[in-house]
C-alpha positions as CSV (number, residue, x, y, z in Angstrom):
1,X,132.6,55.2,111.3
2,X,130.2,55.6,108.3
3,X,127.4,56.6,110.8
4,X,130.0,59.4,112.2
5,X,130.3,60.7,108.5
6,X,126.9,61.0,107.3
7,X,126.1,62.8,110.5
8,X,128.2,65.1,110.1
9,X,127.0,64.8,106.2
10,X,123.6,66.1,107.1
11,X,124.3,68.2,109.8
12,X,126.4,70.4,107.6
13,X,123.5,70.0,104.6
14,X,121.0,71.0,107.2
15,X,123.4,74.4,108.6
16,X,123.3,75.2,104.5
17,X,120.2,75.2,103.9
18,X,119.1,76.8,107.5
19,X,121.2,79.4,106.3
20,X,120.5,79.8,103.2
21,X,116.5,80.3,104.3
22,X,118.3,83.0,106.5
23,X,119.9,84.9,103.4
24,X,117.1,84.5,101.1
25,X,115.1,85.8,103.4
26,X,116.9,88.7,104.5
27,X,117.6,89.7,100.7
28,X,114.4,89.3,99.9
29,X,112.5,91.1,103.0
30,X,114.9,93.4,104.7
31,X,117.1,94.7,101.3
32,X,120.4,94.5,100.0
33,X,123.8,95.9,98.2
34,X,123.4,96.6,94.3
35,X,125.6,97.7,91.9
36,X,124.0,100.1,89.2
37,X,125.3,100.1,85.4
38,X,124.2,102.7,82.8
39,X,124.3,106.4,82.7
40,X,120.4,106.7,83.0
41,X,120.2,107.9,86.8
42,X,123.7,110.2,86.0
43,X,124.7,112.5,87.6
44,X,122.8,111.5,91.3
45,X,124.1,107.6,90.5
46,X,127.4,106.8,88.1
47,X,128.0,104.3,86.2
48,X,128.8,101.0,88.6
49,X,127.9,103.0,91.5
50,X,126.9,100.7,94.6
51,X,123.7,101.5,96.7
52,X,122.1,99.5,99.3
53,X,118.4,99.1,98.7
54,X,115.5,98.5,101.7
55,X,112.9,96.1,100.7
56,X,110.7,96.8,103.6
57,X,109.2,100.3,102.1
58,X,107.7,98.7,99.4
59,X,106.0,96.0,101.3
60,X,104.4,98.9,103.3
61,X,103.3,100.9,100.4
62,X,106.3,103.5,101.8
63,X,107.5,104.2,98.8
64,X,107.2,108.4,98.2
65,X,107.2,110.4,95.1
66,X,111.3,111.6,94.6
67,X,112.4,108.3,96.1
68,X,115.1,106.4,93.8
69,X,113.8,102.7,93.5
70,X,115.4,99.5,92.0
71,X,112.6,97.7,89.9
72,X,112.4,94.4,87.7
73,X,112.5,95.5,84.0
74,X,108.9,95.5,82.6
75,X,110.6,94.7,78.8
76,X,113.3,92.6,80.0
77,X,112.4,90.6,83.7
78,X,115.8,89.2,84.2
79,X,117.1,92.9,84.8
80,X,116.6,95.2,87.2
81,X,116.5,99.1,86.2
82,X,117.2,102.4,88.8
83,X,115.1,105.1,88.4
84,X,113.7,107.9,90.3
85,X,109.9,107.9,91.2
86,X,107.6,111.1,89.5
87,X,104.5,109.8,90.1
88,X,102.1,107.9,92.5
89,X,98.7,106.2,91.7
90,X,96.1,108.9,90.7
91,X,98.8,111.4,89.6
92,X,98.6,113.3,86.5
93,X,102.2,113.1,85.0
94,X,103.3,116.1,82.3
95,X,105.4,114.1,80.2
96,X,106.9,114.3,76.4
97,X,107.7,111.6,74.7
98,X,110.9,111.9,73.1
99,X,109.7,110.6,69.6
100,X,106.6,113.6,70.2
101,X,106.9,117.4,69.8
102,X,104.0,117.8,72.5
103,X,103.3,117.2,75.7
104,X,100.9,114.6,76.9
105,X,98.8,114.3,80.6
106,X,98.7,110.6,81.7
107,X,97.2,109.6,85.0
108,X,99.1,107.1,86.7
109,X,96.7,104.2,87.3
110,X,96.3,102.6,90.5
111,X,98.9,100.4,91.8
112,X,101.5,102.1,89.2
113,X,104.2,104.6,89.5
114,X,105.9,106.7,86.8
115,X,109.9,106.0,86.9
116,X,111.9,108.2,85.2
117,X,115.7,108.1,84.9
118,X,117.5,111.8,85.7
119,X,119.5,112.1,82.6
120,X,116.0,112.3,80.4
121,X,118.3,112.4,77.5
122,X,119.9,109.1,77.7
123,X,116.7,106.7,79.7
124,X,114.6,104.2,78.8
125,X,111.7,104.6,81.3
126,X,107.7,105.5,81.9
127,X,108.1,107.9,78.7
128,X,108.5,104.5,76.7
129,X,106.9,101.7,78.9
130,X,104.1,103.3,80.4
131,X,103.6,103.5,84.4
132,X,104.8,100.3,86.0
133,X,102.8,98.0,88.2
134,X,103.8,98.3,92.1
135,X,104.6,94.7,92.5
136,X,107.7,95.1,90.0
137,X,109.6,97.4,92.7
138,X,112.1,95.4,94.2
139,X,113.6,98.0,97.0
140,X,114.2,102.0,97.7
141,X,117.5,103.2,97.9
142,X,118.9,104.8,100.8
143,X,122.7,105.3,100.8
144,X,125.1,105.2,97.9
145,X,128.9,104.2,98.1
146,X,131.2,107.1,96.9
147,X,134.2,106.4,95.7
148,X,137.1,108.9,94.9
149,X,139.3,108.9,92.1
């Protein structure tokens, strides 16, 4: 009887883990649902809008300039940020600061992009943290969730 139970013990510890490998990997690799908070990306994204994210453009450097990208926070790496992509490596970006009265030309350096949110007013992005390395994009968006009211 004991032998029946932690058989079916193990077997059932082995299924979890089997698929949680599975789920990891398909979170990880093929992409995912996200729910995005703050009004930086208003009025294309709302407030607690949810998108589902692909993870497989940015393993095949198919990420474009225009695209809308979920990326670890480069001041804060337990949070994620949305923002829209402006620049590519090699790109000259016309950008002002909002703290500056002029604008400035910076070159996007390679494996970087420039994210900036759509409501300029009310972001934090590449205006105050500089181009962000590649490796911090986490997926691209491609279809957002509308709700009605």
């Amino acid at each position: 009887m004991l032998r029946g139970v932690l058989g079916k013990t193990f077997r059932l510890v082995g299924y979890t883990i089997q698929y949680g490998c599975i789920a990891h990997c398909a979170f990880e690799y093929v992409g995912g649902v996200v729910m995005c908070s703050g009004p930086s990306m208003e009025p294309t994204i709302q407030n607690s809008d949810i998108v589902f994210a692909e993870n497989l453009s940015r393993h095949f450097y198919g990420i474009q300039r225009g695209d809308i990208v979920i990326a670890k926070s480069p001041s804060d790496p337990k949070s994620n940020i949305c923002k829209r992509v402006i620049g590519l490596e090699g790109d000259k970006i016309l950008t002002t600061n909002p703290s500056d009265f002029f604008k400035n030309h910076i070159y996007v350096p390679t494996g970087h992009v420039w994210l900036e949110g759509d409501n300029l007013q009310n972001s934090t992005d590449s205006r105050y943290y500089g181009p962000i390395p590649y490796g911090l994009i986490r997926g691209r968006i491609f279809f957002k969730v509308r709700f009605s009211a």
